[in-house]
C-alpha positions as CSV (number, residue, x, y, z in Angstrom):
1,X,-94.2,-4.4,53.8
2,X,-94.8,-5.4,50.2
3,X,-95.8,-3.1,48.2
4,X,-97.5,-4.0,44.4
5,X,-95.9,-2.4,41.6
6,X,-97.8,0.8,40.9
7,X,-97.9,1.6,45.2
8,X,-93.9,1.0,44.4
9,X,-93.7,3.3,41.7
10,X,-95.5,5.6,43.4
11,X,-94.0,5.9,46.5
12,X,-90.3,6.0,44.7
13,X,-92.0,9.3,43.1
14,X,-93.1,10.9,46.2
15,X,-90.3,10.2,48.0
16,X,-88.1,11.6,44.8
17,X,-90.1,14.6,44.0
18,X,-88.0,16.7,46.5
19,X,-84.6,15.8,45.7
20,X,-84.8,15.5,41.9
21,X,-87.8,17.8,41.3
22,X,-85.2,21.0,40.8
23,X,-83.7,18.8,37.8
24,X,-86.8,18.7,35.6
25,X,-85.6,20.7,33.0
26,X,-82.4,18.1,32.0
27,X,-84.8,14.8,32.8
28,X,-87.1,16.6,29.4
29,X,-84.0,16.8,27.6
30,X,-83.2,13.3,28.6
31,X,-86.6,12.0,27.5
32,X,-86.2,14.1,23.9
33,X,-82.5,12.5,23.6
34,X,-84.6,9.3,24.2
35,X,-87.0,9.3,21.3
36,X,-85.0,10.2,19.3
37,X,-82.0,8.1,19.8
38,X,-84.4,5.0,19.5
39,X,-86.1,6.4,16.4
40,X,-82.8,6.4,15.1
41,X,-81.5,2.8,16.1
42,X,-85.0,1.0,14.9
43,X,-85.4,2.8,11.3
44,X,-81.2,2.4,10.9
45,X,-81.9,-1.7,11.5
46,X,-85.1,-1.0,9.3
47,X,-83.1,0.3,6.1
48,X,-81.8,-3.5,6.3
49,X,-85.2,-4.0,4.7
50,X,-84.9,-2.2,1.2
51,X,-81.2,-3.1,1.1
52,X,-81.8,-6.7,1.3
53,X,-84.3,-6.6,-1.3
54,X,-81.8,-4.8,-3.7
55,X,-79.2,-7.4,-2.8
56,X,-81.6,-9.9,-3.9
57,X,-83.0,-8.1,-6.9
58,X,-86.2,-7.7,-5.6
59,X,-88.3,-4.8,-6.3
60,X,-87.9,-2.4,-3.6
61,X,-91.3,-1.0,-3.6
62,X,-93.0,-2.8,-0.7
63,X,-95.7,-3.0,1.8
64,X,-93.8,-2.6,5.2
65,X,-93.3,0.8,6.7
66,X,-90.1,1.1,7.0
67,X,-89.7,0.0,2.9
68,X,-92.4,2.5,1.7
69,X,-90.8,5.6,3.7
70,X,-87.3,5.3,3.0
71,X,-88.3,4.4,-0.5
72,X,-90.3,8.2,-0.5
73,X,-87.8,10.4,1.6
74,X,-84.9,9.0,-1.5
75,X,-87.2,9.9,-4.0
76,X,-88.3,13.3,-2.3
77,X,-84.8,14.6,-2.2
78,X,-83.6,12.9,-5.4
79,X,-81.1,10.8,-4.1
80,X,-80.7,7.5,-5.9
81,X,-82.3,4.4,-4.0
82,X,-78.8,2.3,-4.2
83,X,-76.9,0.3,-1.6
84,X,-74.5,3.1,-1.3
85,X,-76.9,5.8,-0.4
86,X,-78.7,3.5,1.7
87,X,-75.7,1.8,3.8
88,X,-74.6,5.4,4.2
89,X,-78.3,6.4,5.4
90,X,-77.9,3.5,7.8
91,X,-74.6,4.4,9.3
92,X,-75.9,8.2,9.5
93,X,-78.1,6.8,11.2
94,X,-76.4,4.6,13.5
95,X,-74.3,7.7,14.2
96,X,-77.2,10.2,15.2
97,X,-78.2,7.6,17.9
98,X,-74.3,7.0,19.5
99,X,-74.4,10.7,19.5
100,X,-78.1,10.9,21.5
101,X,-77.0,7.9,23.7
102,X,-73.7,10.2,24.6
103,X,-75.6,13.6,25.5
104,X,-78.3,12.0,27.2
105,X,-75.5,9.7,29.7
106,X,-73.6,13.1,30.2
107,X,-76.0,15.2,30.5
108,X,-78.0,12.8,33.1
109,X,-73.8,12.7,35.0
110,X,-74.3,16.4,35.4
111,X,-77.4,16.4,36.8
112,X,-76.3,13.7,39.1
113,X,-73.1,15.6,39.9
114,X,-75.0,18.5,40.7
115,X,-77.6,16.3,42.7
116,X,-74.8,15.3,44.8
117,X,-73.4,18.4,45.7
118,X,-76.4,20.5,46.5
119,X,-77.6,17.8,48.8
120,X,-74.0,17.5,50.5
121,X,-73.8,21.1,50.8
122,X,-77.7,21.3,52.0
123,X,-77.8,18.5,54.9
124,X,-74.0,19.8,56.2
125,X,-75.3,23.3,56.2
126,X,-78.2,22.4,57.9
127,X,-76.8,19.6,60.5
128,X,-74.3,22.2,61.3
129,X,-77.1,24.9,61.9
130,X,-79.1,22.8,64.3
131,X,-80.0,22.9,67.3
132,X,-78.0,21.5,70.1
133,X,-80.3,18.7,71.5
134,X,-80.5,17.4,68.0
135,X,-77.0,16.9,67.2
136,X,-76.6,16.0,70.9
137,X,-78.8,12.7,69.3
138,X,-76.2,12.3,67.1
139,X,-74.5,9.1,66.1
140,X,-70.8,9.0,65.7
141,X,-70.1,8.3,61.8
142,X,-73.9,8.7,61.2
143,X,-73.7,12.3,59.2
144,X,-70.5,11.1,57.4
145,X,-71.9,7.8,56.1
146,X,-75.0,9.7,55.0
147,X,-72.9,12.4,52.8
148,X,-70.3,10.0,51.3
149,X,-72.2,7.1,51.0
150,X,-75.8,7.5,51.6
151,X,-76.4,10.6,49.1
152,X,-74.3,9.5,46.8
153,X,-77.1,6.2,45.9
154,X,-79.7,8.0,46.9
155,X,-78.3,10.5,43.4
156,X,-78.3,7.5,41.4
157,X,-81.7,7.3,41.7
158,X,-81.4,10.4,39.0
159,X,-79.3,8.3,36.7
160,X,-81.7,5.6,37.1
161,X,-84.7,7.4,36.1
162,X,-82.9,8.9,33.4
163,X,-82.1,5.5,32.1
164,X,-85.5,4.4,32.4
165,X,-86.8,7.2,30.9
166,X,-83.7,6.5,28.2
167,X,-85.0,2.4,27.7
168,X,-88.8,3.6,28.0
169,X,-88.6,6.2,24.8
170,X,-85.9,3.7,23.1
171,X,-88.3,0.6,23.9
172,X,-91.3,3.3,22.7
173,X,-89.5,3.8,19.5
174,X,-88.6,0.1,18.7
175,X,-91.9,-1.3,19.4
176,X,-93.4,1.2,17.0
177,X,-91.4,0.4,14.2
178,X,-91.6,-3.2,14.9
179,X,-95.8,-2.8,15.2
180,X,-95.6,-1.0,11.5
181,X,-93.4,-4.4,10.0
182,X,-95.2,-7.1,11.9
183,X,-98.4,-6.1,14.5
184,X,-98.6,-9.7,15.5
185,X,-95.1,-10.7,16.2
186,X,-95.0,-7.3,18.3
187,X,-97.8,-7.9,20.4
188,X,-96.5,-11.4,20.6
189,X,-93.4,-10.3,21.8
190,X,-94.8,-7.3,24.1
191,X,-97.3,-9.8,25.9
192,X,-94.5,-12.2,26.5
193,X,-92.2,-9.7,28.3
194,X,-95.0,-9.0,30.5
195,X,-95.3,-12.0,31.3
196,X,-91.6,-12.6,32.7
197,X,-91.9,-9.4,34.3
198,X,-94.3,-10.4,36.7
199,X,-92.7,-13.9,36.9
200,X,-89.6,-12.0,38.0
201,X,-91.4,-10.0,40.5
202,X,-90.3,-11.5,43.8
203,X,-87.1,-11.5,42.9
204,X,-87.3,-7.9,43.1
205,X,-88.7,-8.0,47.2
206,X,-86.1,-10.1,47.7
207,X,-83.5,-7.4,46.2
208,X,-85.1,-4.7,48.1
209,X,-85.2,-6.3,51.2
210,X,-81.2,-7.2,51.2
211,X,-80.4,-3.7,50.1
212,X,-82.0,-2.5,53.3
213,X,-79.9,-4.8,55.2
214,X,-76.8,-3.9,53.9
215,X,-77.4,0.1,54.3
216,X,-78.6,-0.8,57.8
217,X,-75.3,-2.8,58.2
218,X,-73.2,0.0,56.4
219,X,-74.1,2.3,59.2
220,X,-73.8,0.0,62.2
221,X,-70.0,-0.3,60.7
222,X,-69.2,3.2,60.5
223,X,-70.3,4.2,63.5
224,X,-68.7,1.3,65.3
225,X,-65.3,2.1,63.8
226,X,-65.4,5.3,64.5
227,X,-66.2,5.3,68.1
228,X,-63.8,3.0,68.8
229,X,-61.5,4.9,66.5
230,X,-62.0,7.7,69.2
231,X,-61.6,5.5,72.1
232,X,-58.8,3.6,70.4
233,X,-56.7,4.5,73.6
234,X,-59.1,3.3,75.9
235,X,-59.6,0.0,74.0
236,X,-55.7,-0.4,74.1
237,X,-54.9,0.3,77.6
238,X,-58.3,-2.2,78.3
239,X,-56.8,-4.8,75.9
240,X,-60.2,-4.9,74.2
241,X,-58.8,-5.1,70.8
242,X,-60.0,-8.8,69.9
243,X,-63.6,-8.1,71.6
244,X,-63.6,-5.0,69.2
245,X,-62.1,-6.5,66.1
246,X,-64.9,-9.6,66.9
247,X,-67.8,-7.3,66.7
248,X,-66.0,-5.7,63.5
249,X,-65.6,-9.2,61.9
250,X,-69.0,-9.7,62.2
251,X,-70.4,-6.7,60.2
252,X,-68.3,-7.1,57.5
253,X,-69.4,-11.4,57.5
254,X,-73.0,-10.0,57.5
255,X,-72.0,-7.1,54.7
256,X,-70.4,-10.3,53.2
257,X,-73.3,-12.8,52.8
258,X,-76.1,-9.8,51.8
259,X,-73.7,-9.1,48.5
260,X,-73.4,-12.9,47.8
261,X,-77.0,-13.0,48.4
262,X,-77.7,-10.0,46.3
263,X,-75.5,-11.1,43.3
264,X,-77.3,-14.8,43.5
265,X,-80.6,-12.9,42.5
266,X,-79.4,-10.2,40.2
267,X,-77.4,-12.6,37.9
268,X,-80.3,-15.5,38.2
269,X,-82.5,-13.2,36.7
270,X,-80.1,-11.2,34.1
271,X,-78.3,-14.9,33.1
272,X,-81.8,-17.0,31.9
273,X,-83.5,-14.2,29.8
274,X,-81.0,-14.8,27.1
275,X,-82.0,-18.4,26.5
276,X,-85.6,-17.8,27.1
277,X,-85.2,-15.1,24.4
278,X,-83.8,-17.2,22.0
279,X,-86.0,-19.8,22.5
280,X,-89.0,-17.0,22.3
281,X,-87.4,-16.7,18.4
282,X,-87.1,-19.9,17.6
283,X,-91.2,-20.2,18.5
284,X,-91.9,-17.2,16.5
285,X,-89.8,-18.7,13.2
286,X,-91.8,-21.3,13.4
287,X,-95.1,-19.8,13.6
288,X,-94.1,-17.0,10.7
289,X,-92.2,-18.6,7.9
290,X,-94.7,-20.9,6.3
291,X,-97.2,-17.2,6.1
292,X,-97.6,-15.8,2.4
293,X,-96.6,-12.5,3.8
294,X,-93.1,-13.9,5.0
295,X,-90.0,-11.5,4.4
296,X,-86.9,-13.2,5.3
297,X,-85.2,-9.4,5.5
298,X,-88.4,-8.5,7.7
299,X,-88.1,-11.1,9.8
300,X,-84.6,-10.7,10.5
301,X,-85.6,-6.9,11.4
302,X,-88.0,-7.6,13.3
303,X,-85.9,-10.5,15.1
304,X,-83.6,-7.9,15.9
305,X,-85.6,-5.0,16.9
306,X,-87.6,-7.8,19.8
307,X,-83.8,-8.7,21.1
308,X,-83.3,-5.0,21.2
309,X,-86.9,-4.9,23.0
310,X,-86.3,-7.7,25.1
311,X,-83.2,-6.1,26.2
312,X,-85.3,-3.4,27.0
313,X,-87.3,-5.3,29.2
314,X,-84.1,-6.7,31.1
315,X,-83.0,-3.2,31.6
316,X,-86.3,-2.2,33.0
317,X,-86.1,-5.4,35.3
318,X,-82.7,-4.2,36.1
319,X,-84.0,-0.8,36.4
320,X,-86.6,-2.1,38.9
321,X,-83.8,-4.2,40.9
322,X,-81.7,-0.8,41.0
323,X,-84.7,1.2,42.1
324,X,-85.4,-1.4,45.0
325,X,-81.5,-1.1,46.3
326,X,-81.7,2.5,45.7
327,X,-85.1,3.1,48.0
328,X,-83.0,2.4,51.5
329,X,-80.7,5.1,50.6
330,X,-83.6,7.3,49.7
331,X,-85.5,7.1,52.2
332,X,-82.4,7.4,54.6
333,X,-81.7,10.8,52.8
334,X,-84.8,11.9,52.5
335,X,-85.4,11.2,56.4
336,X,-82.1,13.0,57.6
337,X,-83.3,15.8,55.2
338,X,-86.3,16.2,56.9
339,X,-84.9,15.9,60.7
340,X,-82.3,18.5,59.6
341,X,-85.1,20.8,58.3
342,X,-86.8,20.7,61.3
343,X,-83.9,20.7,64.0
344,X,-82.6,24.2,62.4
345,X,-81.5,26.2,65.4
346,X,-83.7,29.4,65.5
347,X,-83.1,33.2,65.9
348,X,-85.3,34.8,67.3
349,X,-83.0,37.8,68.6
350,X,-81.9,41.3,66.6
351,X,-80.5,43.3,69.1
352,X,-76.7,44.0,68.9
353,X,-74.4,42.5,72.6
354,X,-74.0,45.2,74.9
355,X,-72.4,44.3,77.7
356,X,-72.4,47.1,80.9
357,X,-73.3,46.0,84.1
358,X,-74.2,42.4,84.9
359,X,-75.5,39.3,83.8
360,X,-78.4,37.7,86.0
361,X,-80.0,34.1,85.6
362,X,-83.4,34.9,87.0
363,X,-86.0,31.9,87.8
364,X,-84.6,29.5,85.0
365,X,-85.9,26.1,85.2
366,X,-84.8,23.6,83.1
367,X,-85.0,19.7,82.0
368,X,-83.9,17.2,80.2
369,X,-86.7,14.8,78.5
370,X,-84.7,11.4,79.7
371,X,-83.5,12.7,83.3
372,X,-86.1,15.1,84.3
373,X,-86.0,18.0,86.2
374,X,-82.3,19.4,86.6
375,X,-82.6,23.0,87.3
376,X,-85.2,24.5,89.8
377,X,-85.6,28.5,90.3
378,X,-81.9,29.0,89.7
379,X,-81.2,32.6,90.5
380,X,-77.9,34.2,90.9
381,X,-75.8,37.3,89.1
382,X,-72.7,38.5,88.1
383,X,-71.3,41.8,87.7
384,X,-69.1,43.1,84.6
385,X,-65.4,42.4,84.8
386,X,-66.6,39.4,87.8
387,X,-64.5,36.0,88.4
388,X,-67.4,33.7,89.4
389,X,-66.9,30.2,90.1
390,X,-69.5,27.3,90.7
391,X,-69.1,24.3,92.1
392,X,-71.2,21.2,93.0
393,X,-71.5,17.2,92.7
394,X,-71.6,15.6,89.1
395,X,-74.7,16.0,87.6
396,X,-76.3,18.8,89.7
397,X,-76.3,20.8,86.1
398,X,-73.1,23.1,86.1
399,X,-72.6,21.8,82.4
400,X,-76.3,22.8,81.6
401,X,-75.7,26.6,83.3
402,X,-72.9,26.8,80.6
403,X,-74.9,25.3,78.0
404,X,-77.9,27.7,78.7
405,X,-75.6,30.8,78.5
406,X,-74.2,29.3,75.6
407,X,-77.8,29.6,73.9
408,X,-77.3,25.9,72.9
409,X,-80.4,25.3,75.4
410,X,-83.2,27.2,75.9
411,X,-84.3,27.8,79.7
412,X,-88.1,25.9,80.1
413,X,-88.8,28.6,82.8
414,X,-87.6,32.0,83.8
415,X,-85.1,34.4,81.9
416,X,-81.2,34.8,81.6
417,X,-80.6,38.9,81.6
418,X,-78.0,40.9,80.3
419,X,-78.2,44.4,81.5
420,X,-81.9,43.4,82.3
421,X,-82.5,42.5,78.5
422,X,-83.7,38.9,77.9
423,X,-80.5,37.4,76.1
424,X,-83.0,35.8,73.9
425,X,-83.5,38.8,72.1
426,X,-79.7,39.6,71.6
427,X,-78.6,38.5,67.6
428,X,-77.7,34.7,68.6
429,X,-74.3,35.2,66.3
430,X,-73.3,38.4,67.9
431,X,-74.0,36.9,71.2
432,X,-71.9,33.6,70.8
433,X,-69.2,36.4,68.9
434,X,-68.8,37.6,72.4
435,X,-68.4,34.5,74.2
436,X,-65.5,32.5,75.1
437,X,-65.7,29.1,75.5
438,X,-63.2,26.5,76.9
439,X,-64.5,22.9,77.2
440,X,-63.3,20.0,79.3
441,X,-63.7,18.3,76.2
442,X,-60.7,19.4,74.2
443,X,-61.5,19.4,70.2
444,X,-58.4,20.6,68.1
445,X,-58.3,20.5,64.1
446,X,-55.3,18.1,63.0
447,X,-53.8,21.1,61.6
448,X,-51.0,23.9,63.0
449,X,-51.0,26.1,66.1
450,X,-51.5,28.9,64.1
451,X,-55.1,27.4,62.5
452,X,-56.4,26.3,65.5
453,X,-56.4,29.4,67.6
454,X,-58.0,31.3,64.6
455,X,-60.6,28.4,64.4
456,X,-61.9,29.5,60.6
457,X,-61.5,33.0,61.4
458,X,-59.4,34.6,58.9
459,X,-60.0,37.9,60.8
460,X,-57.7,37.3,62.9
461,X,-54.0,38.7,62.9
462,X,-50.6,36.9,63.6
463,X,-50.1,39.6,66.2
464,X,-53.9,38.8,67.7
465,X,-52.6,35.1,67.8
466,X,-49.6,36.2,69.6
467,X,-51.2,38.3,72.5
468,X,-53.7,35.4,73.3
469,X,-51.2,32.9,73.0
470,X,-49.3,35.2,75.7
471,X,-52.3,35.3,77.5
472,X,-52.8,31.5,78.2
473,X,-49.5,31.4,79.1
474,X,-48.6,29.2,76.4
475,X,-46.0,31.6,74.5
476,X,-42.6,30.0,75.3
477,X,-43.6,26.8,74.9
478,X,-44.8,27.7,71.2
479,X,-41.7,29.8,70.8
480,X,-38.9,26.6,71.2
481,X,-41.0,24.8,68.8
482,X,-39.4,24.2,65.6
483,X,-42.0,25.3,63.4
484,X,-43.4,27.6,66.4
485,X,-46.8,28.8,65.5
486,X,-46.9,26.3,62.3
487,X,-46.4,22.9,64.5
488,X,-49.2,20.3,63.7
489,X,-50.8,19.4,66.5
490,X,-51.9,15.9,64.9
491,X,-55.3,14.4,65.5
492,X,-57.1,15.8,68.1
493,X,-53.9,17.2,69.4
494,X,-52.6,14.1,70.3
495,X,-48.9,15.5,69.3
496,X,-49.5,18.0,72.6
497,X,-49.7,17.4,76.8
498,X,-53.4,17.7,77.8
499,X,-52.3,21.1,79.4
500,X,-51.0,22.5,76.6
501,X,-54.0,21.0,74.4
502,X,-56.1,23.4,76.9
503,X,-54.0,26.5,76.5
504,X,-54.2,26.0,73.0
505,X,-58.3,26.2,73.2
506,X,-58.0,29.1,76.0
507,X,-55.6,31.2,73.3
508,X,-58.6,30.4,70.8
509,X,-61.0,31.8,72.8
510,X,-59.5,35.0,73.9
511,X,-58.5,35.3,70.1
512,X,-62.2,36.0,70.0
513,X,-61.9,39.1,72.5
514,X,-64.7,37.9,74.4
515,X,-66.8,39.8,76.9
516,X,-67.9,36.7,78.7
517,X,-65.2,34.3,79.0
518,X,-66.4,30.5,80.1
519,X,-64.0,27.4,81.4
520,X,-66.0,24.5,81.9
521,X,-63.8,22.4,84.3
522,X,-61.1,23.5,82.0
523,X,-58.2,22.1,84.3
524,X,-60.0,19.0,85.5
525,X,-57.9,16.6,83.5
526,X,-54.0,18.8,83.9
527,X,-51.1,18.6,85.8
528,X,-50.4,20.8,88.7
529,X,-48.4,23.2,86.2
530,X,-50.9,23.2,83.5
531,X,-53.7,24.3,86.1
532,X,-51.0,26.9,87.8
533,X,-50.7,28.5,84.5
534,X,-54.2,28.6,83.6
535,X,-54.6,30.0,87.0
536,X,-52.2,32.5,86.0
537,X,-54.2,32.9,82.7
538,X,-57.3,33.9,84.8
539,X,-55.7,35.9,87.1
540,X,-54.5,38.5,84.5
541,X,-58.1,39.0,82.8
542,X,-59.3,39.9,86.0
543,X,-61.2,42.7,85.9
544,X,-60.9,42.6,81.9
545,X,-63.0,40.3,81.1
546,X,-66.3,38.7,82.8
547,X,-65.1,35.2,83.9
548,X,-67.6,32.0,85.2
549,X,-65.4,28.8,86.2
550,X,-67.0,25.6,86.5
551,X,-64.8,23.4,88.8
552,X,-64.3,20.1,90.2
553,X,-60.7,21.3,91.5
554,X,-61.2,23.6,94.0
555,X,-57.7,25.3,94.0
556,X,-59.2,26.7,90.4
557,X,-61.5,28.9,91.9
558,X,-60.0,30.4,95.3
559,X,-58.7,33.5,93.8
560,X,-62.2,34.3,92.2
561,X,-64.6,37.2,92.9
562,X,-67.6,34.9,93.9
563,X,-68.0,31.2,94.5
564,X,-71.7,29.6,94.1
565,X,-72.4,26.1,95.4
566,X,-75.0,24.3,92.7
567,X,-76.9,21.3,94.6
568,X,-80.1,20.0,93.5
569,X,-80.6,22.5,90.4
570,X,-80.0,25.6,92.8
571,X,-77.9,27.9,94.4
572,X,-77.5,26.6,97.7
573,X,-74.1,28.7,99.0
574,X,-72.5,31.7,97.8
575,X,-69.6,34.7,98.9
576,X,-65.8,35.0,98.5
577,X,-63.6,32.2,98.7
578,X,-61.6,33.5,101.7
579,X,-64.9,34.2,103.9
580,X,-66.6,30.5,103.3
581,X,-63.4,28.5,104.1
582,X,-63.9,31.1,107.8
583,X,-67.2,29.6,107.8
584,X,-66.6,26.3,109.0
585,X,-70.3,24.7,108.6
586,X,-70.0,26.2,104.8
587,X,-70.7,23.4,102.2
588,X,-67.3,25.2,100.5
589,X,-65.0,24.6,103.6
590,X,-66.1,20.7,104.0
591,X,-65.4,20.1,100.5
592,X,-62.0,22.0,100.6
593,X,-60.9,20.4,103.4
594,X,-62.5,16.6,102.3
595,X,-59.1,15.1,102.4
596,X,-58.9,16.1,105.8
C-alpha cells in the first residue's frame, strides 16, 4: 500500500519508537552536534565575504549579515579585521565543524553498536525462553537471518535518523545564513528543492517495494540452505543435488535482478541533481547580476551555501530511499520482537521437586490445533524407582506424553501429579533440573566429548562426566580415543556411530542426576549392540532412577517394570512384559510376535 509522505514518516516513527526510544539521550546530542556543525560550515564560507572585499579594497563595512557580524565580534575583542585574522577565523572555523561532523558520526556508531547488541541479546533471550509450540513454528535459518542480518538494517535505521537529523540542523543552519545574505535567492532555491522532491517521489515506492523483495528473498535463501544443509545426506544419497542447486540458482537470479533494479533507481536519481543544480545556478546568475545590490563575493557565498543545501536535499532524498529499504527490516524486527514477547514460556510454579512416591497422569486431554484431538482421558501411574515402557502405532501421541512431562506442552484437560501435587505448580527450572531427557533426535554441539555431556553446565565434575559416561556404557570406547574425553565429535556428531551419538546424549542426561529419566525411542535408529548396551544402561538404574521408555523396538522394553499400550490417545493395555506375551489375545503378544 502507498502511503503519502507524512503517513510514511509517521509510521517509520511508530514502528521506531520501541527500538531506538532507549537512545534518546545520544540522538539530542546528535541534533546539538548538528547545529552547530552547520553554523560553523555556513558562517566559515561567509567570512569569504569580508575577505573578498579586503582583497579588493573595498570597505568592509557592509550590509549583509555575515559582513556586519564578523566585522563586530573583531572589533569586540580587538583583534585586527585583516586577511590573516580572518583566514585563520575561517579555518577555526572549518575545523570546529570536522570536529562536530566526527563526534556526532561516532557517537551515532555507538549508539548503533549498542542498538545492535541489545536487540540480539533481547530476541535470542527471548526465542530461547519461549514456549515450545512457538518455536515448534519455527523456520530453519529464520532466527539466524533475523539476528545477523535482519537487526543489523533494522539498526541503521539509528544512523539514518541521526544523519537526517545531522543534514536537517546542517540544512537549518545554511538556509539561515543564506536567508540573512540573499532572502530571494534562498527562497528561490528552497522552493525549487521542493519541487524535485516531490518529482522524485515515486522513485522512492519503487525503492521500497524492491527492498521488501529482496529481505523476503534473503530469507527464502537462508532457510533453503540450511535445510538442505541439514539434509545434505539425504539430498546426496537421493542425487537431488541439481534439483537443489536449481531452486538455489534461482533465489540468488531473483536477489540478482532486485539489486540491478535497485541501483537503476538510486543512481538515476543521485546522478541528474548535479546538472539540474548547475543549471538551477546558471538561472539564478542571470536573474541576480544586473541588480544594484549585486555582490560578486555574496553571490559566490551564496552559490556555495545552495550547492551545500542542495546537497542537503539529495541527502534527504537519499535519506528517504534508505528509510524505504530500511522499513522491511524494521518491520521484520519489530514483528519477531513482538511474537517473541508474547510466546515467552510462563511459570507459574514455586514449589521446589520432591520426588517420593509416584507420578500419575490423571484425565489429561490434549490437542493439537492442526490434527485435533490426540489424547483422550489418559490415565496411568508410575511408582518411584519404576521402569515403565509404552508402546503404540506412530502418531497415537507417545511423543506428546514425553512432551507433556517435559512441561514443553501444557495438558488442555486433567492434571499430571507428582506425589498428588499438580506438577504445574513445581518451579518449571527445578522440575526440568530433575529430568533426563534422551531424544530420537540426536542434537550434539560440534565440540568435544567432554562439552557435550556437561551441555553448558560448568557444575559439572570430570569425575561426574566419568561415572555417567560409565553408566551409558560408553566408557571404553571414550577411553581408546586419542584425545579420550576431548575428541570432537564434529557437526552434529557426524565424526561418531548413531549408537555412540546416543550414549553420548544418555551420559548427558544422567550427568544431570535425574529423578525422572526419559528415552524417547532412544534405540530406534541403532544397531543390535548399541541398543544391547543401552539396555544394559537401563538395567543398572533400575531401581535408582524413575525410568519411562517410549519404543518402537520391543526387545527395549521386556526387562521393564510396566508396559502400557497407547492406542487412540489412551491406555488401552497394561502389566509386566512376561505376563502379556502369556496372554496370547494381548495387543503386546501380537505385536511381539508380528514377524510370526
Amino acid at each position: 500500500m502507498s502511503l503519502n509522505t507524512f503517513q510514511k514518516i509517521k509510521y517509520i516513527f511508530v514502528l521506531s519508537k520501541d527500538l531506538i526510544g532507549p537512545y534518546k539521550s545520544g540522538l539530542i546530542l546528535t541534533i546539538l552536534l548538528g547545529f552547530l556543525n552547520g553554523l560553523a560550515g555556513s558562517i566559515g564560507i561567509g567570512v569569504v565575504i569580508p575577505l573578498f572585499s579586503l582583497f579588493s579594497n573595498v570597505a568592509v563595512e557592509g550590509t549583509d549579515f555575515i559582513t556586519r557580524n564578523v566585522a563586530w565580534s573583531f572589533s569586540f575583542l580587538h583583534i585586527p579585521l585583516t586577511p590573516a585574522f580572518l583566514i585563520a577565523f575561517m579555518v577555526a572555523l572549518f575545523a570546529l565543524k570536522a570536529l562536530t561532523q566526527f563526534f556526532s558520526k561516532y557517537n551515532t556508531e555507538k549508539l548503533v553498536a549498542r542498538l545492535e547488541e541489545d536487540l540480539r541479546k533481547d530476541l535470542f533471550e527471548k526465542t530461547l525462553k519461549a514456549d515450545w509450540p512457538s518455536l515448534m513454528e519455527q523456520k530453519t535459518g529464520y532466527l539466524e537471518r533475523v539476528l545477523l542480518f535482519d537487526i543489523s538494517n533494522a539498526a541503521s535505521l539509528l544512523n539514518q535518523v541521526s544523519s537526517s537529523i545531522l543534514i536537517a540542523t546542517s540544512f537549518i543552519a545554511y538556509a539561515f545564513v543564506a536567508f540573512k545574505i540573499s532572502s530571494t535567492v534562498t527562497l528561490m532555491t528552497m522552493g525549487f528543492g521542493g519541487i524535485l522532491f516531490f518529482l522524485f517521489k515515486p522513485l522512492f515506492f519503487k525503492t521500497r517495494k524492491i527492498s521488501e523483495e529482496i529481505s523476503a528473498t534473503f530469507k527464502e535463501v537462508a532457510h533453503h540452505v540450511g535445510e538442505n544443509i541439514i539434509g545434505a545426506k539425504i539430498v546426496k544419497a537421493t542425487s537431488t543435488e541439481d534439483r537443489v542447486i536449481s531452486k538455489g540458482l534461482h533465489y540468488f537470479d531473483k536477489l540478482r535482478r532486485a539489486r540491478i533494479k535497485m541501483s537503476f533507481y538510486t543512481y538515476s536519481l543521485g546522478q541528474s541533481l548535479e546538472p539540474t543544480g548547475i543549471a538551477f545556478v546558471g538561472l539564478l546568475f542571470i536573474f541576480t547580476y544586473r541588480t544594484p545590490e549585486f555582490n560578486i563575493a555574496a553571490f559566490g557565498v551564496v552559490v556555495y551555501l545552495i550547492q551545500k543545501m542542495f546537497s542537503f536535499i539529495q541527502s534527504a532524498q537519499s535519506q528517504m530511499q534508505g528509510f524505504n529499504g530500511l522499513i522491511p527490516y524494521l518491520e521484520s524486527t519489530a514483528e519477531y520482537k513482538t511474537i517473541a514477547k508474547n510466546s515467552v514460556e510462563v511459570n507459574r510454579g514455586t514449589d521446589d521437586f520432591e520426588f517420593n512416591k509416584s507420578l500419575e497422569f490423571k484425565g489429561i486431554e490434549f490437542s493439537y490445533p492442526r490434527s485435533g484431538e490426540i489424547l483422550k482421558n489418559l490415565n496411568f501411574s508410575i511408582q518411584k524407582g519404576e521402569v515403565v515402557g509404552i508402546i503404540g502405532p506412530s502418531g497415537v501421541g507417545k511423543t506428546t506424553v514425553v512432551d507433556l512431562l517435559l512441561r514443553l506442552l501444557e495438558p488442555d484437560g486433567g492434571q499430571i501429579l507428582l506425589d498428588g501435587k499438580n506438577i504445574l505448580k513445581i518451579d518449571l527450572k527445578a522440575w526440568r533440573n530433575n529430568i533426563g531427557y534422551v531424544p530420537q533426535d540426536i542434537f550434539l554441539l560440534n565440540d568435544t566429548i567432554e562439552n557435550n555431556v556437561k551441555f553448558y553446565d560448568e557444575t559439572v565434575t570430570h569425575e561426574e562426566i566419568i561415572k555417567a559416561i560409565k553408566m551409558a556404557s560408553i566408557y571404553d570406547f571414550v577411553s581408546e580415543l586419542p584425545d579420550r574425553f576431548q575428541t570432537v565429535v564434529g557437526e552434529r556428531g557426524i565424526e561418531l556411530s548413531g549408537g555412540q551419538r546416543q550414549r553420548i546424549v544418555l551420559a548427558r542426561a544422567l550427568a544431570r542426576n535425574p529423578k525422572i529419566l526419559v528415552l524417547d525411542e532412544a534405540t530406534s535408529s541403532v544397531d543390535t549392540e548399541s541398543e544391547a548396551l543401552i539396555q544394559k544402561a537401563i538395567s543398572g538404574l533400575k531401581g535408582r532412577v524413575t525410568i519411562l521408555v517410549i519404543a518402537h523396538r520391543l526387545s527395549t522394553i521386556t526387562n521393564a517394570d510396566k508396559l502400557m499400550v497407547l492406542e487412540e490417545g489412551r491406555i488401552i493395555e497394561e502389566g509386566r512384559p512376561e505376563e502379556l506375551l502369556k496372554n496370547k489375545s494381548s495387543h503386546f503378544y501380537k505385536a511381539y510376535h508380528i514377524k510370526d
